[in-house]
Backbone atoms as SQL, in Angstrom:
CREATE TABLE atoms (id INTEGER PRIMARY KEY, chain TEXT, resi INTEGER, resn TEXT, atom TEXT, x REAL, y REAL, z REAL);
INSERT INTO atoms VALUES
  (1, 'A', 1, 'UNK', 'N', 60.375, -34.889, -34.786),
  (2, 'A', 1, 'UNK', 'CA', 59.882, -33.746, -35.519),
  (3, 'A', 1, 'UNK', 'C', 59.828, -34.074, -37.004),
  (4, 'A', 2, 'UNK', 'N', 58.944, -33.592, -37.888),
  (5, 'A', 2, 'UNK', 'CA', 58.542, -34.111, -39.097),
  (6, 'A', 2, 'UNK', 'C', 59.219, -33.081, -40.035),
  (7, 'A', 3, 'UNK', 'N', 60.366, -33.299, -40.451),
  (8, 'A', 3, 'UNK', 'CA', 61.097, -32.248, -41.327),
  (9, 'A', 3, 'UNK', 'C', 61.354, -32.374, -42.677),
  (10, 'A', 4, 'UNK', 'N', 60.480, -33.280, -43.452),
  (11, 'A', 4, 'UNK', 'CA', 60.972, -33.263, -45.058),
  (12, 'A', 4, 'UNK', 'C', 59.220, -33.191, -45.550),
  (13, 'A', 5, 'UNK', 'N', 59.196, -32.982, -47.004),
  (14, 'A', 5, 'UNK', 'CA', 57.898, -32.669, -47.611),
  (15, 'A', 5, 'UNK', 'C', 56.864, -33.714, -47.699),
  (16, 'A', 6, 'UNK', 'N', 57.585, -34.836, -46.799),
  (17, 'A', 6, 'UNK', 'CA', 56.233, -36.249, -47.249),
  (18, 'A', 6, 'UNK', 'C', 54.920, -35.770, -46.134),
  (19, 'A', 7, 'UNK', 'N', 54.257, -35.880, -47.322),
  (20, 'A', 7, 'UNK', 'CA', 52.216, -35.627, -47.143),
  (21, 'A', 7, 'UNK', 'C', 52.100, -36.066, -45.584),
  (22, 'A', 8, 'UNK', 'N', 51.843, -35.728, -44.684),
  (23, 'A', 8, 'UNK', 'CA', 51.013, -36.708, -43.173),
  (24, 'A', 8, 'UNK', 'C', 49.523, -36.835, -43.108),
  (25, 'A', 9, 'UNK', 'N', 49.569, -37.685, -43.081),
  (26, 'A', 9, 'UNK', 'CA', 48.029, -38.038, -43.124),
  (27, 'A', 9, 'UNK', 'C', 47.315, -39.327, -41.572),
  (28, 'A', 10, 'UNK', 'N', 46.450, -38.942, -41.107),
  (29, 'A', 10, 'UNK', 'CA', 46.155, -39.762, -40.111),
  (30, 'A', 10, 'UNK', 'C', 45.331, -40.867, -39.917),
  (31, 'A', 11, 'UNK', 'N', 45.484, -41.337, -38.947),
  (32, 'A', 11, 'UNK', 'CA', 45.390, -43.241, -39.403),
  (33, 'A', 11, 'UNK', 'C', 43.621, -43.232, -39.371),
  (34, 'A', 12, 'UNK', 'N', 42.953, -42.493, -38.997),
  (35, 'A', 12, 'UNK', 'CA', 41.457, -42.318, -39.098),
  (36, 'A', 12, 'UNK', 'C', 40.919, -42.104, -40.847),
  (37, 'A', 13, 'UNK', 'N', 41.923, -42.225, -41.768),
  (38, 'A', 13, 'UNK', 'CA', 42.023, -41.791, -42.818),
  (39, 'A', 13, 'UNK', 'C', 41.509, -42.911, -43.465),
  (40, 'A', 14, 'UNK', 'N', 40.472, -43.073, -44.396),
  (41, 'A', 14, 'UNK', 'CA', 40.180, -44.407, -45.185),
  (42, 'A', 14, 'UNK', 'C', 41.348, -44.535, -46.108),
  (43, 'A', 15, 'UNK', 'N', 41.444, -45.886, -46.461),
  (44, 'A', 15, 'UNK', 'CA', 42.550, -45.785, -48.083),
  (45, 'A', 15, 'UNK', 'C', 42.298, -45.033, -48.715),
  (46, 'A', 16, 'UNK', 'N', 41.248, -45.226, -49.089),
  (47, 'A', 16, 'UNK', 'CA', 40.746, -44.163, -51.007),
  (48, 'A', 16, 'UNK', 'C', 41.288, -42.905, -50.361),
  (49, 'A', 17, 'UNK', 'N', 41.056, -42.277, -49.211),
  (50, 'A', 17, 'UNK', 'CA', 41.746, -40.434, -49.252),
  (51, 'A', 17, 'UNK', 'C', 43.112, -40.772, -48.961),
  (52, 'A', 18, 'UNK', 'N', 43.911, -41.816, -48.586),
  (53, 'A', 18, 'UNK', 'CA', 44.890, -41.663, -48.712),
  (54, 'A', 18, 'UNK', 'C', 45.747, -42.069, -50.055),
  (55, 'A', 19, 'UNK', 'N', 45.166, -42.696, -50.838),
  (56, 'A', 19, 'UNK', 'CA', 45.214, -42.658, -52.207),
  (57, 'A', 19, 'UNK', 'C', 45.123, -41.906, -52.813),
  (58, 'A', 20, 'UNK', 'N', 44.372, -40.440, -52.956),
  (59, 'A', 20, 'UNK', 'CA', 43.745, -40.053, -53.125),
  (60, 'A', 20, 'UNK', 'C', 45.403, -38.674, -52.963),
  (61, 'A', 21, 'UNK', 'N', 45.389, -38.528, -51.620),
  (62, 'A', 21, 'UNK', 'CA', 46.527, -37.519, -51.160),
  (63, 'A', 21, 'UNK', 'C', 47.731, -38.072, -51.867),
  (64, 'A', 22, 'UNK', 'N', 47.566, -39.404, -51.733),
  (65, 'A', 22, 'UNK', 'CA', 49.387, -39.766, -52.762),
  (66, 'A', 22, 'UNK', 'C', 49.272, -38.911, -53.694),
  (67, 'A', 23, 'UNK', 'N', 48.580, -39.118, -54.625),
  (68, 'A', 23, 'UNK', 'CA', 48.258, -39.058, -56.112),
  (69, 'A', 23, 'UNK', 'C', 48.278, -37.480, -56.080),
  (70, 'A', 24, 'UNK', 'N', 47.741, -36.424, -55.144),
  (71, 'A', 24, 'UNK', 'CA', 47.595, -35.380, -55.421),
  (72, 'A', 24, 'UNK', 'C', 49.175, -34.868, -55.328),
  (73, 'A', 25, 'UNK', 'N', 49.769, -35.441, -54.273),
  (74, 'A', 25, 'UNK', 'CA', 50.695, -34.612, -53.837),
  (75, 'A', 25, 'UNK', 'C', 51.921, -35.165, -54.782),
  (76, 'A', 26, 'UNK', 'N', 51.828, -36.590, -55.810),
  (77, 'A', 26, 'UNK', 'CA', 52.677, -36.870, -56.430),
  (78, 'A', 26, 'UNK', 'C', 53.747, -37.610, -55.733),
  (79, 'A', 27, 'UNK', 'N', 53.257, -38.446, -54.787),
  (80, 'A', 27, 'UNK', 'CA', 54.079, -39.283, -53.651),
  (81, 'A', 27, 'UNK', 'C', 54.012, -40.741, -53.573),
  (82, 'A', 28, 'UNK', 'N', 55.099, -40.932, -53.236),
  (83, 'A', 28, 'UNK', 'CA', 55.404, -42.473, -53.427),
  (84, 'A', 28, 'UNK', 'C', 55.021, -43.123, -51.689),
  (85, 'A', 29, 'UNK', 'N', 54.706, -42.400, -50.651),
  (86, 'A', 29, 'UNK', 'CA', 54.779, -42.764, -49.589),
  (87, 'A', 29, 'UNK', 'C', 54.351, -41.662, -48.501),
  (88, 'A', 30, 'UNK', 'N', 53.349, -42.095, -48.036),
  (89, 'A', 30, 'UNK', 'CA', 52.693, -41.281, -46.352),
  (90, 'A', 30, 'UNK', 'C', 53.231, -41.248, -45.392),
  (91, 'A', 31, 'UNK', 'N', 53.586, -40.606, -44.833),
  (92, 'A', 31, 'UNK', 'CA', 53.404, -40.646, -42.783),
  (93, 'A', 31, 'UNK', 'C', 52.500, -40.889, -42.263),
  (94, 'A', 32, 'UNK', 'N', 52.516, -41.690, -41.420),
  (95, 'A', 32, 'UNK', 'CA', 50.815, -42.097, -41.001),
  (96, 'A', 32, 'UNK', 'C', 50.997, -41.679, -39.106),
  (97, 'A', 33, 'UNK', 'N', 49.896, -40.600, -39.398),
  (98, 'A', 33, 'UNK', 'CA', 50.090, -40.281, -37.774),
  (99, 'A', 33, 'UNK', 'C', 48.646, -41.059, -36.656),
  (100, 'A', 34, 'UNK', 'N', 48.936, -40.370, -35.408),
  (101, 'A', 34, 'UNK', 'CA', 48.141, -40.497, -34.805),
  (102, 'A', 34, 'UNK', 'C', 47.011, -39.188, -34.168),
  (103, 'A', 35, 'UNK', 'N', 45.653, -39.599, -33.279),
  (104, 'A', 35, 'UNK', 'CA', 45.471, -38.681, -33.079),
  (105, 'A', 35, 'UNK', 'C', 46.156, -37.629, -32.984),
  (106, 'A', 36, 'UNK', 'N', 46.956, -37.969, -32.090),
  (107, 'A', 36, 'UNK', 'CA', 47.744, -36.443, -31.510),
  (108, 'A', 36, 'UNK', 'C', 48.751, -35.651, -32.353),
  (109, 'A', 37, 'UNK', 'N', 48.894, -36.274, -33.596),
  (110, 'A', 37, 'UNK', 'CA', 50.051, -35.866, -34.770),
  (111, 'A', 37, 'UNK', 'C', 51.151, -36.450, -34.414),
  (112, 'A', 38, 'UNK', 'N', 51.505, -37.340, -33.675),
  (113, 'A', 38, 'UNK', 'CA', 52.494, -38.459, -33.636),
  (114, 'A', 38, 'UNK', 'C', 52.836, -39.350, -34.722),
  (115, 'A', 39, 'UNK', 'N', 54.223, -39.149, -35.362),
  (116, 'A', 39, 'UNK', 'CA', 54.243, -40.037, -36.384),
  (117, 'A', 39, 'UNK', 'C', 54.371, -41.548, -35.815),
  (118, 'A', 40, 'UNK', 'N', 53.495, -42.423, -36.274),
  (119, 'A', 40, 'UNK', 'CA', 52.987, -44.019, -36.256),
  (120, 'A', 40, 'UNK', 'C', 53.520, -44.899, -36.887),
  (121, 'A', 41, 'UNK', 'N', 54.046, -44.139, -38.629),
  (122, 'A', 41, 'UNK', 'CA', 54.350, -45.230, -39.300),
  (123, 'A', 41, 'UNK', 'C', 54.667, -44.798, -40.661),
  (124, 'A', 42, 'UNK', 'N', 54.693, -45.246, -41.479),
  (125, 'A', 42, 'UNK', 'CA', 54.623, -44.505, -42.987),
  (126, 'A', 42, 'UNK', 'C', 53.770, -45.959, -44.254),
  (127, 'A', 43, 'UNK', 'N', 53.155, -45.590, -45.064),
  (128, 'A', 43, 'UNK', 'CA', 52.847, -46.775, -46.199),
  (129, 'A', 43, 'UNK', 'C', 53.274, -45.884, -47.355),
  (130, 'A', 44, 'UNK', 'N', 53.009, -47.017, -47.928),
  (131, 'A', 44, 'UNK', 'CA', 53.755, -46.708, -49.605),
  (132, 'A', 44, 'UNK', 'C', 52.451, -47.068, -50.105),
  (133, 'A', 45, 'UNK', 'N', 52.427, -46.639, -51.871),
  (134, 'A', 45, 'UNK', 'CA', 51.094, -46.707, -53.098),
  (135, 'A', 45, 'UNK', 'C', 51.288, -48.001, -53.000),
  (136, 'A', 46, 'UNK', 'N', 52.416, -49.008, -52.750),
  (137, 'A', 46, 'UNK', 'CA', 52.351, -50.821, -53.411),
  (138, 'A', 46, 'UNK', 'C', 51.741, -51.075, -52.282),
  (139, 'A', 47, 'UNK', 'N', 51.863, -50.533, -50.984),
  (140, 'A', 47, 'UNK', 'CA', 50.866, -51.087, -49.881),
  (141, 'A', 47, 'UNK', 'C', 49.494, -50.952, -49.915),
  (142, 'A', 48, 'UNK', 'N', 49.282, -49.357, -50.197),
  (143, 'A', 48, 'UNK', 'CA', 47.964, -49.347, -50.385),
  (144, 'A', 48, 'UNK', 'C', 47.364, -50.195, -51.415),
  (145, 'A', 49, 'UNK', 'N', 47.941, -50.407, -52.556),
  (146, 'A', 49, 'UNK', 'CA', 47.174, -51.352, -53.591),
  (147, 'A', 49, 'UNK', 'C', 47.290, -52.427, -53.187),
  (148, 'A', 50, 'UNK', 'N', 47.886, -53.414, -52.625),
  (149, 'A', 50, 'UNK', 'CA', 48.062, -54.336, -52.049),
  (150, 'A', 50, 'UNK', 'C', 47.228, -54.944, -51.689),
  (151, 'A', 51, 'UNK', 'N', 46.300, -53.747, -50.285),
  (152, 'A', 51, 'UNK', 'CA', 45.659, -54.098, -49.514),
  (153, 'A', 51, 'UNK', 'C', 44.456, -53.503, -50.201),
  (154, 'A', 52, 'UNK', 'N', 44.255, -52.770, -51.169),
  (155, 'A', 52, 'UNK', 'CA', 42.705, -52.579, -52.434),
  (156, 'A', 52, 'UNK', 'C', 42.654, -53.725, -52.574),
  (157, 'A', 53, 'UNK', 'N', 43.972, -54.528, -53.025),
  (158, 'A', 53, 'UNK', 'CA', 43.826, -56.102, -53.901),
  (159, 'A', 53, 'UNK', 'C', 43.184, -56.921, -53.280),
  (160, 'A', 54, 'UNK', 'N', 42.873, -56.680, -52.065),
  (161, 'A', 54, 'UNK', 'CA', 42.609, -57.861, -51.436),
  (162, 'A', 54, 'UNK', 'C', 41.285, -58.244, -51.309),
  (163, 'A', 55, 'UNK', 'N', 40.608, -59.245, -51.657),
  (164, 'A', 55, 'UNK', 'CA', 39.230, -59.603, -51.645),
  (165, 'A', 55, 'UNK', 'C', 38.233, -59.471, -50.297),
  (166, 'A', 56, 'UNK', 'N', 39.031, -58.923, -49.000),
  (167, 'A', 56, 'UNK', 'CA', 38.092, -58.541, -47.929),
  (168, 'A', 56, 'UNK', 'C', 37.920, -56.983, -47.958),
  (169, 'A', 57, 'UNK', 'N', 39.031, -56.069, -49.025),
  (170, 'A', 57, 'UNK', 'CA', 38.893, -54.851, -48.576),
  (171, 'A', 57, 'UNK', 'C', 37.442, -53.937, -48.945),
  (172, 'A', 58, 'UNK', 'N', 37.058, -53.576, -48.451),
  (173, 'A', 58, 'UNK', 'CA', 35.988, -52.403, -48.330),
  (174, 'A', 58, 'UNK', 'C', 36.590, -50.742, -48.763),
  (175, 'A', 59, 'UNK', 'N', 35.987, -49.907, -49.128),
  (176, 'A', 59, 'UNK', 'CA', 36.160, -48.676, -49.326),
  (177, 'A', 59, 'UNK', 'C', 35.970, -47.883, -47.611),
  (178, 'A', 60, 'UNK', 'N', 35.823, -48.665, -46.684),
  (179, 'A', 60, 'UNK', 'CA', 35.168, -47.812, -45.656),
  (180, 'A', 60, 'UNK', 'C', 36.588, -48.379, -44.421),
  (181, 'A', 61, 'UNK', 'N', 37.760, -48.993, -44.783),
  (182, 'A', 61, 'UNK', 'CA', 38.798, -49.317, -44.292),
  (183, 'A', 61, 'UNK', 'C', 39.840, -48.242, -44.059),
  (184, 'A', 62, 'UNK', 'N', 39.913, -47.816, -42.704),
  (185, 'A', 62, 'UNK', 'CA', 40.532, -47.013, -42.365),
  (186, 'A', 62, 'UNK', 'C', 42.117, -47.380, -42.210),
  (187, 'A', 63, 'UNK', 'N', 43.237, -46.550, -42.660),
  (188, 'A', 63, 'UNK', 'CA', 44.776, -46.722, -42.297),
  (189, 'A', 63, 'UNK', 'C', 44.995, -47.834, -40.844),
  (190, 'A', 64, 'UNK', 'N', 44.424, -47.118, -39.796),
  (191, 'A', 64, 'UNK', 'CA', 44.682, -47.707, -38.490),
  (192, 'A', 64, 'UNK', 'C', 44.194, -49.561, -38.273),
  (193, 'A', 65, 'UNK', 'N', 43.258, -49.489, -39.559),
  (194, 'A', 65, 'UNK', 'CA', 42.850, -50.891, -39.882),
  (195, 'A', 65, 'UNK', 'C', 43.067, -51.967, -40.371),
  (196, 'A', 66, 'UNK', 'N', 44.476, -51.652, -41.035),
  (197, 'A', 66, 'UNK', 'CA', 45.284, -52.366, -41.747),
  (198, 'A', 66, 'UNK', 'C', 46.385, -53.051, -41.031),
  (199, 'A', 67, 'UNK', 'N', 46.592, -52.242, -39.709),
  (200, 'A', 67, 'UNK', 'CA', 47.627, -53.146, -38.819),
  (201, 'A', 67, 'UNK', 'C', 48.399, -53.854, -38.758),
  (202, 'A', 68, 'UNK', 'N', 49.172, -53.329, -40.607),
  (203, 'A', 68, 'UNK', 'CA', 50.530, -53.951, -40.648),
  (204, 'A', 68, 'UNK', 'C', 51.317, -52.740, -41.142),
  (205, 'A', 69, 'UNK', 'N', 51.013, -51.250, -40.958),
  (206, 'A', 69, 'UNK', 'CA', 51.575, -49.803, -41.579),
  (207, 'A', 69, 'UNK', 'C', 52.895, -50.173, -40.709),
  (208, 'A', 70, 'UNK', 'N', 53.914, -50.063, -41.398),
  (209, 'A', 70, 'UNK', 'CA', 55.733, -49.756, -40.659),
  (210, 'A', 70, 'UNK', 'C', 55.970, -48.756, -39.576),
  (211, 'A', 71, 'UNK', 'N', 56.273, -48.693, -39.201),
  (212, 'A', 71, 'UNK', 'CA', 56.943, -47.728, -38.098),
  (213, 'A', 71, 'UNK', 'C', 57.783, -47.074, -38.688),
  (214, 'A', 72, 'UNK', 'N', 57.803, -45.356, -38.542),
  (215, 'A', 72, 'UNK', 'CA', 58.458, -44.817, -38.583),
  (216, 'A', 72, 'UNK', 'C', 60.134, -44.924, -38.275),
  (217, 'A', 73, 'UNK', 'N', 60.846, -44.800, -39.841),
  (218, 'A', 73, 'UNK', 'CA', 62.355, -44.679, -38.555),
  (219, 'A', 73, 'UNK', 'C', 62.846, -43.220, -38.413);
């Protein structure tokens, strides 16, 4: 069950809106769910930039595409 104020956002989610939700919500770190609202995983802003940094990324790269997001503990 998802019981503290971190943002959830789902893995169909490109970076930029999940960048996008950090920044709004003033967060250092996502929940990254699944269809079904299953928490999947969580990333952090150094991940997401990380993976901006990287010379294959695209703007059209979805969370679930990155396939190294942590697992939830």
């Amino acid at each position: 069950m998802h019981t503290d104020a971190t943002p959830r956002v789902w893995d169909d989610m490109t970076v930029e809106v999940a960048l996008s939700v950090m920044a709004g919500a003033r967060v250092g770190h996502l929940h990254v769910c699944d269809a079904d609202g299953g928490l999947t995983g969580r990333i952090t802003l150094a991940e997401l930039n990380a993976f901006r940094a990287d010379a294959g990324y695209t703007d059209r790269i979805r969370l679930r595409d990155l396939g190294g997001v942590p697992a939830a503990a």
